[in-house]
N, CA, C and O of each residue as an XYZ file, in Angstrom:
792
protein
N     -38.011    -96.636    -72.209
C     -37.893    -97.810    -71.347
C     -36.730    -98.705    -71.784
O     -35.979    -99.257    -70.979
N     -36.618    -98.829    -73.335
C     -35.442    -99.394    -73.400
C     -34.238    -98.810    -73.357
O     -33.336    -99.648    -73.362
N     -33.911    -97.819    -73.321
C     -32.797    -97.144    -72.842
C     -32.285    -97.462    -71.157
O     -31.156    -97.559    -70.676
N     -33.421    -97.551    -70.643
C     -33.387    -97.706    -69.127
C     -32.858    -99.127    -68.544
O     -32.036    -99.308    -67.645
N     -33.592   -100.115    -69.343
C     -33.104   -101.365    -69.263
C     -31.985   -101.688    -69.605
O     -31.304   -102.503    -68.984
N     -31.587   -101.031    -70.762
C     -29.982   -101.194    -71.508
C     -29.246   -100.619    -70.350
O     -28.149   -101.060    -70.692
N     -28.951    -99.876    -69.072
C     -27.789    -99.002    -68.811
C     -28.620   -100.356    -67.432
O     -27.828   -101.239    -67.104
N     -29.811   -100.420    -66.875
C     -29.758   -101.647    -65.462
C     -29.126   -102.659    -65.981
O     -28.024   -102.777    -65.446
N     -29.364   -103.603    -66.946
C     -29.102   -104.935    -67.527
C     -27.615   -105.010    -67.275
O     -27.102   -105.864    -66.553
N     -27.169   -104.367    -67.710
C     -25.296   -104.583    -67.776
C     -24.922   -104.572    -66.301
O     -24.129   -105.465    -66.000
N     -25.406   -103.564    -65.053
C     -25.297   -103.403    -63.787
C     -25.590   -104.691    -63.151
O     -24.912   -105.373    -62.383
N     -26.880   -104.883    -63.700
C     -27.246   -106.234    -63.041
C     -26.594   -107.742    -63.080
O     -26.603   -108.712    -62.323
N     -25.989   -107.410    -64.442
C     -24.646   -108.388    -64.263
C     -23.568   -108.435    -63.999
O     -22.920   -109.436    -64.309
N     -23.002   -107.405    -63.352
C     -22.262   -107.239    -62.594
C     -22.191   -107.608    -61.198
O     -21.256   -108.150    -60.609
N     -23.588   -107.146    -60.645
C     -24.178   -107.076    -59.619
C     -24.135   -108.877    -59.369
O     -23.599   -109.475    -58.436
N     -24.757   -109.352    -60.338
C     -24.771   -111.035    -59.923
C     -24.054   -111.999    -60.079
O     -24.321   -113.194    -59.950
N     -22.533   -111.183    -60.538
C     -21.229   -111.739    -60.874
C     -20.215   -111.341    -59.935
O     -19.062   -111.732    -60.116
N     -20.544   -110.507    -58.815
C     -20.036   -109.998    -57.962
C     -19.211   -111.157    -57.149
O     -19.500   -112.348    -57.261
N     -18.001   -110.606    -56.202
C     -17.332   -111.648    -55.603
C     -16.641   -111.097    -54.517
O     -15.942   -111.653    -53.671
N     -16.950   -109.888    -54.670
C     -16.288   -108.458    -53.335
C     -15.901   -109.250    -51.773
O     -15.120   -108.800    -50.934
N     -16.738   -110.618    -51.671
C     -16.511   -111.193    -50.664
C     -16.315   -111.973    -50.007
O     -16.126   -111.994    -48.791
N     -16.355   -113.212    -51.240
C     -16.323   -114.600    -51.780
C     -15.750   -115.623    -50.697
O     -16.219   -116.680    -50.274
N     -14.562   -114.934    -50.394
C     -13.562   -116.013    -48.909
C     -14.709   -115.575    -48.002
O     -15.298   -116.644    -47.838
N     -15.178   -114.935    -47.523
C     -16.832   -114.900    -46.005
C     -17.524   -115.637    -46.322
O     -17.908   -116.364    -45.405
N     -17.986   -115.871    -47.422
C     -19.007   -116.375    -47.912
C     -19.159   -118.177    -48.316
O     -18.879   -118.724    -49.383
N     -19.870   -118.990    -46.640
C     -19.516   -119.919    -46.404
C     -20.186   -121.365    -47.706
O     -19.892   -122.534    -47.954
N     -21.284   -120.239    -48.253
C     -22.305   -120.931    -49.389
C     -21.662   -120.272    -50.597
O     -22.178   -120.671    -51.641
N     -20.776   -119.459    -50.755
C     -20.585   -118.983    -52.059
C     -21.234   -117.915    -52.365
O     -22.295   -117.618    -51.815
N     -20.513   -117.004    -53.545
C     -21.020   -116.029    -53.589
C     -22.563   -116.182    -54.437
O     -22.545   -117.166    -55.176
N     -23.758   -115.481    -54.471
C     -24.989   -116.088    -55.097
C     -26.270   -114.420    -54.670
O     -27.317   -114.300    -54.034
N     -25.412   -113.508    -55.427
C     -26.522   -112.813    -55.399
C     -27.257   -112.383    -55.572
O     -27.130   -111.811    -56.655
N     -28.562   -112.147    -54.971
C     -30.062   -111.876    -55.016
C     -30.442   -110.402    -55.078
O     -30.240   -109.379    -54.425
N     -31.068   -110.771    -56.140
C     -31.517   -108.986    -56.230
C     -32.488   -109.149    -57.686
O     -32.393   -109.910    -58.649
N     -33.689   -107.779    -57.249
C     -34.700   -108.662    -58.706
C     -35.261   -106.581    -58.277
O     -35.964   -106.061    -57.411
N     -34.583   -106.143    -59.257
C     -35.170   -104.550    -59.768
C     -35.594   -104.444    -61.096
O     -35.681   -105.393    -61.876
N     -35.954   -102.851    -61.430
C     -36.457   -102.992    -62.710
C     -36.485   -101.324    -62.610
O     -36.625   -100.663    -61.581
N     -36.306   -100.811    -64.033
C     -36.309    -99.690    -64.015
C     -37.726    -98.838    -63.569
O     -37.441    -97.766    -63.036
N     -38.787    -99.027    -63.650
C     -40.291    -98.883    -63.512
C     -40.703    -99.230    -61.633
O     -41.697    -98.792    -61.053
N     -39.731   -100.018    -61.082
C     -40.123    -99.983    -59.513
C     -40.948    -98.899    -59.154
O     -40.822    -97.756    -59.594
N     -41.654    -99.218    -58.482
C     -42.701    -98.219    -57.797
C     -42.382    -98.223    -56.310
O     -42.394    -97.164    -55.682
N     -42.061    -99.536    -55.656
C     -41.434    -99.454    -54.133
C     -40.042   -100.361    -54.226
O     -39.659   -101.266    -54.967
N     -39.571    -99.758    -53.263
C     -38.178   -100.864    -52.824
C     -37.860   -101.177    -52.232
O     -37.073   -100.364    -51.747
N     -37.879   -102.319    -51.551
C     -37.820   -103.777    -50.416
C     -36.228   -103.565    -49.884
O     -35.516   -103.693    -50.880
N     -35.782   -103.415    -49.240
C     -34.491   -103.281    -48.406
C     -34.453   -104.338    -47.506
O     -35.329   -103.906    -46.756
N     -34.102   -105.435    -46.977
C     -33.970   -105.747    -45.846
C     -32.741   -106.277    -45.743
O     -31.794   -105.782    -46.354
N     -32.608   -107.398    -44.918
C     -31.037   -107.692    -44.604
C     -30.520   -108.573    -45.278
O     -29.985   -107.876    -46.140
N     -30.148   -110.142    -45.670
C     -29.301   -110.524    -46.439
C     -30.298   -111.825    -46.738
O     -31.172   -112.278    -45.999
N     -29.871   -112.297    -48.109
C     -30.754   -114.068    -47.822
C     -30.803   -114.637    -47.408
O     -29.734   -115.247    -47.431
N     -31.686   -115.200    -46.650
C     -31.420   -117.024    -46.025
C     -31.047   -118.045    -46.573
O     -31.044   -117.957    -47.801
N     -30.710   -119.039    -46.142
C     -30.573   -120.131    -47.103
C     -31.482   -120.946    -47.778
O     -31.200   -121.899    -48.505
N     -32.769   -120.449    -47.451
C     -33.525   -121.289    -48.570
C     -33.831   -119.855    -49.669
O     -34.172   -120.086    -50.829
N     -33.708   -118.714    -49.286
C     -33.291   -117.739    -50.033
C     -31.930   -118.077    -51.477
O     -31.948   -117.884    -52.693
N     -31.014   -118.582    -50.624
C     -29.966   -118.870    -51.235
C     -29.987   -119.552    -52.375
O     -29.615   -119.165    -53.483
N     -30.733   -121.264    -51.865
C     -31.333   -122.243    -52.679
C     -32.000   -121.659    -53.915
O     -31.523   -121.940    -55.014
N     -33.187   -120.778    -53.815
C     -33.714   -121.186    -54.802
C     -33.577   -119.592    -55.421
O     -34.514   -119.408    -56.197
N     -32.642   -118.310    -55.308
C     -32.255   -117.453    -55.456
C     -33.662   -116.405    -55.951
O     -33.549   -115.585    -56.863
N     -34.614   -116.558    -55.378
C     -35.840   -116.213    -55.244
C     -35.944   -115.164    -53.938
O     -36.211   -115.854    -52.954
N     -35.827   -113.700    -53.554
C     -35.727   -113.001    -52.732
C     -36.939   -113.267    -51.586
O     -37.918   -113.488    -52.299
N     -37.221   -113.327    -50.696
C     -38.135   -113.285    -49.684
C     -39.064   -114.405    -50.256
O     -40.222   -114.189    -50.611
N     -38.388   -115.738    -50.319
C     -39.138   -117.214    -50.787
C     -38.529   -117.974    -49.587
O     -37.647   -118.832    -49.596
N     -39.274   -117.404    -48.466
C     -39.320   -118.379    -47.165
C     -40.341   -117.653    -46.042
O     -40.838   -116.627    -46.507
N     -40.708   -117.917    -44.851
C     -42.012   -117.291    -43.874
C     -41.562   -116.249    -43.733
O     -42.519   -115.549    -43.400
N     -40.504   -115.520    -43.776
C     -40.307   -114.101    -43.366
C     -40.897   -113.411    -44.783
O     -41.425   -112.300    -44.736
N     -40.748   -114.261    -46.229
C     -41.772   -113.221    -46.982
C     -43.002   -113.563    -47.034
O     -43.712   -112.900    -47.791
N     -43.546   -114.537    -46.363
C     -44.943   -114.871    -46.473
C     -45.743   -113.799    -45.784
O     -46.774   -113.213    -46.114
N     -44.797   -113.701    -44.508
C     -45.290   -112.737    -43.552
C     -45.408   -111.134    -44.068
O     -46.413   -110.456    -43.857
N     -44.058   -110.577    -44.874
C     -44.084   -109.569    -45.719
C     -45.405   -109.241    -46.317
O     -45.975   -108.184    -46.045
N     -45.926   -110.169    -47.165
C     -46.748   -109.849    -48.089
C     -47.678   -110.388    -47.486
O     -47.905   -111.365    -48.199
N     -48.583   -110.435    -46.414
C     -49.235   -110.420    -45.655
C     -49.541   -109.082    -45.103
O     -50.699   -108.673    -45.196
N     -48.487   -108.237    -44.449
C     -48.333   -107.422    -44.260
C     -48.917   -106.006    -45.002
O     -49.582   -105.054    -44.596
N     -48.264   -106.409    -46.408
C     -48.620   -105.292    -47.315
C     -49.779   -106.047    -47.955
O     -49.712   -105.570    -49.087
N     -50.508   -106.663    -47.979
C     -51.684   -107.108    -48.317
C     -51.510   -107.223    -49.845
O     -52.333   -106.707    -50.601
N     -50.486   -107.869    -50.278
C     -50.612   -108.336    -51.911
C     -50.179   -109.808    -52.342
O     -49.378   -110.160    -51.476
N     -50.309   -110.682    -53.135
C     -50.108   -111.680    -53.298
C     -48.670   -112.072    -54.061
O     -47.955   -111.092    -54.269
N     -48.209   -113.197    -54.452
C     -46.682   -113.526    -55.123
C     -46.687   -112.758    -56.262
O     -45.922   -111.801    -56.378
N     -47.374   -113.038    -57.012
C     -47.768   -112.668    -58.492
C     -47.246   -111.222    -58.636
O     -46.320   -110.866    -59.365
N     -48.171   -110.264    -57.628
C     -47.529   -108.568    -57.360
C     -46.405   -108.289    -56.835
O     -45.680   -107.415    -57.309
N     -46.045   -109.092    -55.623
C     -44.733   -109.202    -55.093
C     -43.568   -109.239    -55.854
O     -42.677   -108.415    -55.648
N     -43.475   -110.060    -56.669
C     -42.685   -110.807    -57.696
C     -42.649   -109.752    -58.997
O     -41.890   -109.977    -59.940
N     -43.452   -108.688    -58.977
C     -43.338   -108.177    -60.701
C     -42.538   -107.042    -60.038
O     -42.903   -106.286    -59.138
N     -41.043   -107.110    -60.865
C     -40.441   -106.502    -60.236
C     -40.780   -104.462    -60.865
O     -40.245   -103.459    -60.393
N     -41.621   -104.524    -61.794
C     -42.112   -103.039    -62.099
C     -42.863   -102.842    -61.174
O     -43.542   -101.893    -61.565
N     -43.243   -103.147    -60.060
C     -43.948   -102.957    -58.905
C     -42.886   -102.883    -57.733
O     -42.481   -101.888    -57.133
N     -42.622   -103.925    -57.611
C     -41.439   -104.129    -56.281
C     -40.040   -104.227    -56.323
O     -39.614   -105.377    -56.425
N     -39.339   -103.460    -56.279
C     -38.105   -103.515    -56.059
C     -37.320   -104.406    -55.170
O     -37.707   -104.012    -54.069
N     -36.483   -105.337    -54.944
C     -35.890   -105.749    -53.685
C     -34.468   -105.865    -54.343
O     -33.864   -106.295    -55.325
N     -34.326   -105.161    -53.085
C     -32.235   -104.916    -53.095
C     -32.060   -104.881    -51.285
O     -32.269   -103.999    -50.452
N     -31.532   -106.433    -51.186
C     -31.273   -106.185    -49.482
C     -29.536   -105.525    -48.937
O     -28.697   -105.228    -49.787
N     -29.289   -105.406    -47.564
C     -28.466   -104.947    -47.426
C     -26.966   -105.641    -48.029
O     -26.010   -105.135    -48.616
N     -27.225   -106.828    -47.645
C     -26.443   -107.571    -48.244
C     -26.670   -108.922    -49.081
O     -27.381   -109.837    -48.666
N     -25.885   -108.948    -50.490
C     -26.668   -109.849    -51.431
C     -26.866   -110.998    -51.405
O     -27.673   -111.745    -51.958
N     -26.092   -111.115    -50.735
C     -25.430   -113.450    -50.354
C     -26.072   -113.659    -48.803
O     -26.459   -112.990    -47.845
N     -25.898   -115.157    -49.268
C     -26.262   -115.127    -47.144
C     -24.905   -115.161    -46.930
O     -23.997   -115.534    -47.673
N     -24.886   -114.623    -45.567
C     -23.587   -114.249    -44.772
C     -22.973   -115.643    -44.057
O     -21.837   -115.546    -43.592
N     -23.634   -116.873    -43.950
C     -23.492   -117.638    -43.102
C     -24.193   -117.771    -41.387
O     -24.891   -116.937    -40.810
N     -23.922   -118.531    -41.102
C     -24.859   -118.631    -39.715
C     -23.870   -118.423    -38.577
O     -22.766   -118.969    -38.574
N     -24.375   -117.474    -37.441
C     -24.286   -116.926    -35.865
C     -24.217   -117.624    -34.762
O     -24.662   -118.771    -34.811
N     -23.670   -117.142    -33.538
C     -24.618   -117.955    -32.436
C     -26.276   -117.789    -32.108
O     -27.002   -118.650    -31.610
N     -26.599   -116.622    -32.475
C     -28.071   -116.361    -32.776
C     -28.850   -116.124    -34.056
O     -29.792   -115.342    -34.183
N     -28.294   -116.955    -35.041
C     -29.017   -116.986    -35.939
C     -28.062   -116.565    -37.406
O     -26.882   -116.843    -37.619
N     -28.889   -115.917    -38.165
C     -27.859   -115.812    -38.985
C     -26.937   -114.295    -39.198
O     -27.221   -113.103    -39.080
N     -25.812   -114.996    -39.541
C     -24.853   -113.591    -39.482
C     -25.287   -112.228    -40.044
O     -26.098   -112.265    -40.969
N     -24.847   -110.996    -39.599
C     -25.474   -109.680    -40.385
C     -24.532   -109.421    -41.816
O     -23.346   -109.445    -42.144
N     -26.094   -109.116    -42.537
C     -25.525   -108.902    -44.193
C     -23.736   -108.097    -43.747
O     -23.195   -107.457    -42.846
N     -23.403   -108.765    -45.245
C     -22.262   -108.319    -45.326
C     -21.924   -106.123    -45.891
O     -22.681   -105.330    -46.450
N     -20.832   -105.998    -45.490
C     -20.722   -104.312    -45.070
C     -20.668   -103.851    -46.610
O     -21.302   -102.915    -47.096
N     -19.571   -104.907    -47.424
C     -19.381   -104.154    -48.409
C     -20.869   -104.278    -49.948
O     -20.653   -103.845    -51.080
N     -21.550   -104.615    -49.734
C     -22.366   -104.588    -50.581
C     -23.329   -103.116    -50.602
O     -23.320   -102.347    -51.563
N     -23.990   -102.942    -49.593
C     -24.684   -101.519    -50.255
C     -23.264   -100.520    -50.693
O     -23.015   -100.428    -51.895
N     -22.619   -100.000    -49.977
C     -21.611    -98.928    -50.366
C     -21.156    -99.487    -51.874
O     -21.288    -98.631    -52.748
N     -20.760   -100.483    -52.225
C     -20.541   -100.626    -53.777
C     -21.438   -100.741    -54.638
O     -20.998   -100.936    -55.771
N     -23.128   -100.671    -54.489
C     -24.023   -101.612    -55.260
C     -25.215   -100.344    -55.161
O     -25.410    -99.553    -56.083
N     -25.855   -100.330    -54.035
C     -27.199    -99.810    -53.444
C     -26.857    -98.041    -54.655
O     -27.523    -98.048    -55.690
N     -26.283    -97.260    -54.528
C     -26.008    -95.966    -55.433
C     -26.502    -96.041    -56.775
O     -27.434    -95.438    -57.309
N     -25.731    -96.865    -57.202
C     -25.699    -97.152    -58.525
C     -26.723    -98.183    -58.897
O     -26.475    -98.504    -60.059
N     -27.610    -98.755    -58.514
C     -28.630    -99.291    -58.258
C     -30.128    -98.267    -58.448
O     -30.948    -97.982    -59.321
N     -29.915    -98.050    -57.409
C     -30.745    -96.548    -57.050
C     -30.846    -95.567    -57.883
O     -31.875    -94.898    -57.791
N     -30.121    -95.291    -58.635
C     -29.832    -94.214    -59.976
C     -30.352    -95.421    -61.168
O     -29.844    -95.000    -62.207
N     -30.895    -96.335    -61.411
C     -31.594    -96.882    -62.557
C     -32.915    -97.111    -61.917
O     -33.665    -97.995    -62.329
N     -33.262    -96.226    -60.774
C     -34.951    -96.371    -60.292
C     -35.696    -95.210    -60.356
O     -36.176    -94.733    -59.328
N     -35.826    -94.782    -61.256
C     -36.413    -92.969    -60.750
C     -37.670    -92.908    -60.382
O     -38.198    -92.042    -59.684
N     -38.201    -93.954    -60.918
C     -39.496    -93.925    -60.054
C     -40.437    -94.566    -59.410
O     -41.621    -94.835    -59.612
N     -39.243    -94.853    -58.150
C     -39.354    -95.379    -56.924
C     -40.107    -94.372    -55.375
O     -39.362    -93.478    -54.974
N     -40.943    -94.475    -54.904
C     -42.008    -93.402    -54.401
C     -41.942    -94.098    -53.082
O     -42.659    -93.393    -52.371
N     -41.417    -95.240    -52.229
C     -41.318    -95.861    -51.532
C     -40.540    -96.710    -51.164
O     -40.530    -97.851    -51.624
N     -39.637    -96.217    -50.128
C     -38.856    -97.480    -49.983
C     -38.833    -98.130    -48.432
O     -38.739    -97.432    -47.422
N     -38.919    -99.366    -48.431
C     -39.068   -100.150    -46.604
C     -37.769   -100.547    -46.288
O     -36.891   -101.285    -46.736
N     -37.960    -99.809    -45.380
C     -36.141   -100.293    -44.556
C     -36.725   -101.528    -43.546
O     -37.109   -101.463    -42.378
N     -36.644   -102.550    -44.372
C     -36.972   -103.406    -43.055
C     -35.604   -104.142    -42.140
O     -34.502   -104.523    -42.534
N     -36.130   -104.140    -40.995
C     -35.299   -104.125    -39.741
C     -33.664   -103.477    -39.528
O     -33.161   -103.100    -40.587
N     -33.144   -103.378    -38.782
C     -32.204   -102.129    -38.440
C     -30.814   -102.292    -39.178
O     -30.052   -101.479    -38.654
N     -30.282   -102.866    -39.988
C     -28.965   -102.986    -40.758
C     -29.863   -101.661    -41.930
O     -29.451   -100.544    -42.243
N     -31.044   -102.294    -42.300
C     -31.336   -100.957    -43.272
C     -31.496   -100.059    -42.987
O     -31.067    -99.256    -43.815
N     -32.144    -99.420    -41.777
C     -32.177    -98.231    -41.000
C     -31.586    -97.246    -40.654
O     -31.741    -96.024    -40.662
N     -30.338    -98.523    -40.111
C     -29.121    -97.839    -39.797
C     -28.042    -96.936    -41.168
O     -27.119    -96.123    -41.123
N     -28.623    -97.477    -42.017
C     -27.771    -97.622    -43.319
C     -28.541    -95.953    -44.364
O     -28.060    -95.090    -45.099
N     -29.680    -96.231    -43.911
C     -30.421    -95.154    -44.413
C     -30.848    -93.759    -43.859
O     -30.604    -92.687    -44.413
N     -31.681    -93.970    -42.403
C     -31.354    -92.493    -41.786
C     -30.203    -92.431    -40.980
O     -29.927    -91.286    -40.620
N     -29.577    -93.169    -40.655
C     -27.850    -92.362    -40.412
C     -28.419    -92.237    -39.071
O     -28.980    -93.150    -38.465
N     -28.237    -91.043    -38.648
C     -28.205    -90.400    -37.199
C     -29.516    -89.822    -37.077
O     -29.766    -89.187    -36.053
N     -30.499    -89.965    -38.084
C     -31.725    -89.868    -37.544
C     -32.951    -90.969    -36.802
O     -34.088    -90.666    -36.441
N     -32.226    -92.392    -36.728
C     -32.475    -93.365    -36.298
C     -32.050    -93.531    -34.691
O     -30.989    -93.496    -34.069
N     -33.396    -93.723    -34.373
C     -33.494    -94.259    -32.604
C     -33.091    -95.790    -32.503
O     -32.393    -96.541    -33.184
N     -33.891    -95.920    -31.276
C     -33.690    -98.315    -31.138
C     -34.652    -98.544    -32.549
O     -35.139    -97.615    -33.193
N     -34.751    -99.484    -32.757
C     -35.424   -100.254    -33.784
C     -37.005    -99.701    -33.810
O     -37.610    -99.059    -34.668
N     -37.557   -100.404    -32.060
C     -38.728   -100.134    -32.412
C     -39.313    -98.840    -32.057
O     -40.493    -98.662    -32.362
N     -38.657    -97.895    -31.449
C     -38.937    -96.282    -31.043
C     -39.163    -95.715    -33.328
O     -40.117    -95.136    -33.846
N     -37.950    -96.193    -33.963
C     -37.842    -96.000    -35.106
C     -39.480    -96.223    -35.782
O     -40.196    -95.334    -36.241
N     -39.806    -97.755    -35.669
C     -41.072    -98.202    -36.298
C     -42.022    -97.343    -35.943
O     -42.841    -96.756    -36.650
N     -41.795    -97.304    -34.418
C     -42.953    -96.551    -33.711
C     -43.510    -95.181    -34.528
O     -44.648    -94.938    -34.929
N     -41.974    -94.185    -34.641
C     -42.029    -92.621    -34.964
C     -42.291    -93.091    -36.822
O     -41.954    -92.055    -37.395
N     -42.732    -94.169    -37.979
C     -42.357    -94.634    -38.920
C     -42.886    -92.797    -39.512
O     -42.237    -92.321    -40.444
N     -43.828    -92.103    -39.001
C     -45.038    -91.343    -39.915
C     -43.095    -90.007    -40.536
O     -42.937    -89.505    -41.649
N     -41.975    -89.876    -39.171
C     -41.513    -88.859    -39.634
C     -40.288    -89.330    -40.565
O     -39.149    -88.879    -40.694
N     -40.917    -90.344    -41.126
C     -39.375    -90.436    -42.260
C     -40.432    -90.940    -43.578
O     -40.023    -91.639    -44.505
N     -41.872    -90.435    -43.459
C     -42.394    -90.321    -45.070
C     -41.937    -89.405    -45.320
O     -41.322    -88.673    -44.544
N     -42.177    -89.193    -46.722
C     -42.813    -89.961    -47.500
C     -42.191    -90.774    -48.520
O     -42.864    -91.208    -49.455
N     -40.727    -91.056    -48.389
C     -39.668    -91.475    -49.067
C     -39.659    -92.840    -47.852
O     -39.842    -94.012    -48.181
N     -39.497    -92.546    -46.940
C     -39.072    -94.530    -46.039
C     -40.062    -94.673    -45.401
O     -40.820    -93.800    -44.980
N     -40.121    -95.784    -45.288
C     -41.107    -96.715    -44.073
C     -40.655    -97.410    -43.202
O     -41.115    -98.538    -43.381
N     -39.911    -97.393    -42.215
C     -39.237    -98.354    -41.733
C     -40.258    -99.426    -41.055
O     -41.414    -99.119    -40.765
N     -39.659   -100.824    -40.815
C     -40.330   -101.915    -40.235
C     -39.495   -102.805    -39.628
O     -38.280   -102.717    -39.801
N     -39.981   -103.658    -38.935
C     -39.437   -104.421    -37.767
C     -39.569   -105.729    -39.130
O     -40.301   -105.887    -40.108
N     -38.052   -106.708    -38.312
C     -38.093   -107.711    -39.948
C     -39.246   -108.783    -39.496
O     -39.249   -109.342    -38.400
N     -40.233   -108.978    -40.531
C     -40.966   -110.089    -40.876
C     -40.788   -111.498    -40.012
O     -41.741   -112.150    -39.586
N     -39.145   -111.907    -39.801
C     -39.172   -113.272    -39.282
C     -39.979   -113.581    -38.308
O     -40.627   -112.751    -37.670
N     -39.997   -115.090    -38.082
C     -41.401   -116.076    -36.896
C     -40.080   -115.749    -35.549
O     -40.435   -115.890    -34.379
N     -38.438   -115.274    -35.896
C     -37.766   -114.655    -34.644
C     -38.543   -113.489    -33.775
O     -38.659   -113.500    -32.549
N     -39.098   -112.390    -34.754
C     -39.430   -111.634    -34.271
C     -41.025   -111.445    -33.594
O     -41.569   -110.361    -33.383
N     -41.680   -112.985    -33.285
C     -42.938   -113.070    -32.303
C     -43.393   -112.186    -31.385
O     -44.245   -111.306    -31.263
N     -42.286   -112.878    -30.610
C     -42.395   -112.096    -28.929
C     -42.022   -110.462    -29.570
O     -42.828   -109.698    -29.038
N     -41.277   -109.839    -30.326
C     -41.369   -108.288    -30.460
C     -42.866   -107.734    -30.937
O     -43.206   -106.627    -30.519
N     -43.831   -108.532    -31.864
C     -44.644   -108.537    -32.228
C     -46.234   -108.453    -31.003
O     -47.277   -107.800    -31.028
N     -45.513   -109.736    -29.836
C     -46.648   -109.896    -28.950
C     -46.588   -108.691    -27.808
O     -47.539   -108.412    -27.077
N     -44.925   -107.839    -27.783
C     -44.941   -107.094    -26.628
C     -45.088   -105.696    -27.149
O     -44.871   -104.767    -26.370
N     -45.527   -105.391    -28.711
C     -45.688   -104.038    -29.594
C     -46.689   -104.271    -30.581
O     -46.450   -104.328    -31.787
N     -48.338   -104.466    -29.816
C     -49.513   -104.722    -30.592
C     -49.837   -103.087    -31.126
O     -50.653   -103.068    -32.047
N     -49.532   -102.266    -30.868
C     -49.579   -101.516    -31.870
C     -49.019   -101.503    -33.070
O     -49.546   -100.594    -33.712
N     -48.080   -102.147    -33.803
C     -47.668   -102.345    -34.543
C     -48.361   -102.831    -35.426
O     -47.900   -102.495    -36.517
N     -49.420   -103.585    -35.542
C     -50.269   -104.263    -36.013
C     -51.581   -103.210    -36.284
O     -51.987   -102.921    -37.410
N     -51.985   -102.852    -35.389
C     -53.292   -102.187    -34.894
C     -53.021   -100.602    -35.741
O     -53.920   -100.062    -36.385
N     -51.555    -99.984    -35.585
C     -51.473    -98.684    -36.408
C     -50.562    -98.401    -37.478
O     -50.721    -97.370    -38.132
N     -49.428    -99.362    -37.789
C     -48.415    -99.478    -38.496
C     -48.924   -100.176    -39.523
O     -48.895    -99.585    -40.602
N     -49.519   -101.580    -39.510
C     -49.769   -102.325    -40.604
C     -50.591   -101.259    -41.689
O     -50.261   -100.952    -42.834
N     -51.516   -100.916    -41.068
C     -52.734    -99.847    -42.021
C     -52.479    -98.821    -42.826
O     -53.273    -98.214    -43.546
N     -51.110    -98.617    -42.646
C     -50.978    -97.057    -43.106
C     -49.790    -97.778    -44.120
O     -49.549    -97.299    -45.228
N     -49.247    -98.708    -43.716
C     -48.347    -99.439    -44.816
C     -49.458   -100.133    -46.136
O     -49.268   -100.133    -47.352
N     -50.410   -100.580    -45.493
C     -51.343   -101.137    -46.708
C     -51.964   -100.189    -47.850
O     -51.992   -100.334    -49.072
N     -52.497    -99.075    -46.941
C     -52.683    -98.137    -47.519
C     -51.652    -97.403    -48.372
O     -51.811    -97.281    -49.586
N     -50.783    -97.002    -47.840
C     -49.883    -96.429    -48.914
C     -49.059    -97.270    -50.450
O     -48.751    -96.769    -51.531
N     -48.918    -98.603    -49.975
C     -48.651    -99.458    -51.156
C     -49.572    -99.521    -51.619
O     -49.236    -99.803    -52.769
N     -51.068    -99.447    -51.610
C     -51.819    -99.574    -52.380
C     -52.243    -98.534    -53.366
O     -52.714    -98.801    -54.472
N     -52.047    -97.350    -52.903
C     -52.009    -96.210    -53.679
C     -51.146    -96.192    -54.808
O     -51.448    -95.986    -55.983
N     -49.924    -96.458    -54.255
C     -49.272    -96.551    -55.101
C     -49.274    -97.528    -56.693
O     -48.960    -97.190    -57.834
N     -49.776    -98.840    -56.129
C     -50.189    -99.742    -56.875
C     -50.962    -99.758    -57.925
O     -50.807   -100.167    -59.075
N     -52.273    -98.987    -57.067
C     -53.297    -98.269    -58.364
C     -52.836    -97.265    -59.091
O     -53.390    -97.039    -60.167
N     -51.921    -96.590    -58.736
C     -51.781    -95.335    -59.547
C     -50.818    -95.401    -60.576
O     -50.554    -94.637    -61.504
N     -50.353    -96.476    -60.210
C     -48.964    -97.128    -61.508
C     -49.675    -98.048    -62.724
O     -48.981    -98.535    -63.616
């Protein structure tokens, strides 16, 4: 284990000294990322928010309340990163859109996510949540977003894909109650397996 930590630790400061993009980056560069060699799952989604930003705490606003709701575990589990992995698509917030906030920035997984990924070996799960990760992960085996969530059973037992957490995504939520009714269950279930068995 300490061998493992010695070859992440140095990455990880790299990783949070990073600047690949610094002139985009309307808050500065400030990135978020909380792995560990021992991960059991790994949290993918799209870039921080700004209260993300603030308190450089990954999914510390309602889109992770909603997360871990979802997977039915509390901060405490969320937060130990020998359990949970989170590495989003992009590390900084990107700044704000006409609809919201801008999409993670391009160059962060291609320089980061590899070499990242190679200090996790035993990682048994990973959630592509909403479509920058999707897209990023099955490539050309990815449909629309929610046809993707829908089909989630044929990209186990390595991904899970999911529709993102935000109070944006309501109305996708109120017009795809299956999502709830057959998606949530099989996500609870499988993190939990995992959980106990680690």
């Amino acid at each position: 284990m300490t061998n493992d930590l010695n070859l992440l630790s140095p990455l990880l400061q790299q990783v949070r000294a990073c600047t690949i993009c610094e002139s985009s980056l309307p808050l500065g560069p400030r990135p978020v990322v909380s792995v560990h060699p021992q991960s059991k799952i790994l949290v993918i989604g799209q870039a921080p928010g700004t209260k993300v930003h603030a308190t450089g705490i990954p999914w510390n606003d309602p889109s992770g309340d909603q997360l871990r709701r979802w997977l039915d575990v509390d901060r405490e589990t969320f937060y130990d990163s020998r359990l949970f992995g989170i590495m989003p698509m992009g590390f900084c917030y990107p700044g704000r859109g006409a609809g919201g906030d801008l999409p993670p920035r391009k160059e962060c997984a291609p320089q980061w996510h590899i070499l990242l990924r190679r200090q996790m070996p035993e990682v048994k799960l990973v959630l592509l949540i909403g479509s920058y990760a999707q897209a990023y992960y099955l490539k050309n085996r990815m449909k629309t977003l929610t046809e993707t969530v829908r089909n989630f059973q044929a990209y186990l037992p390595m991904y899970f894909p999911l529709v993102h957490p935000s109070p944006r995504n309501r109305m996708w939520m109120r017009r795809n109650p299956w999502f709830e009714e057959e998606v949530i269950p099989v996500l609870r279930d499988r993190v939990q397996a995992l959980l106990d068995n680690g």
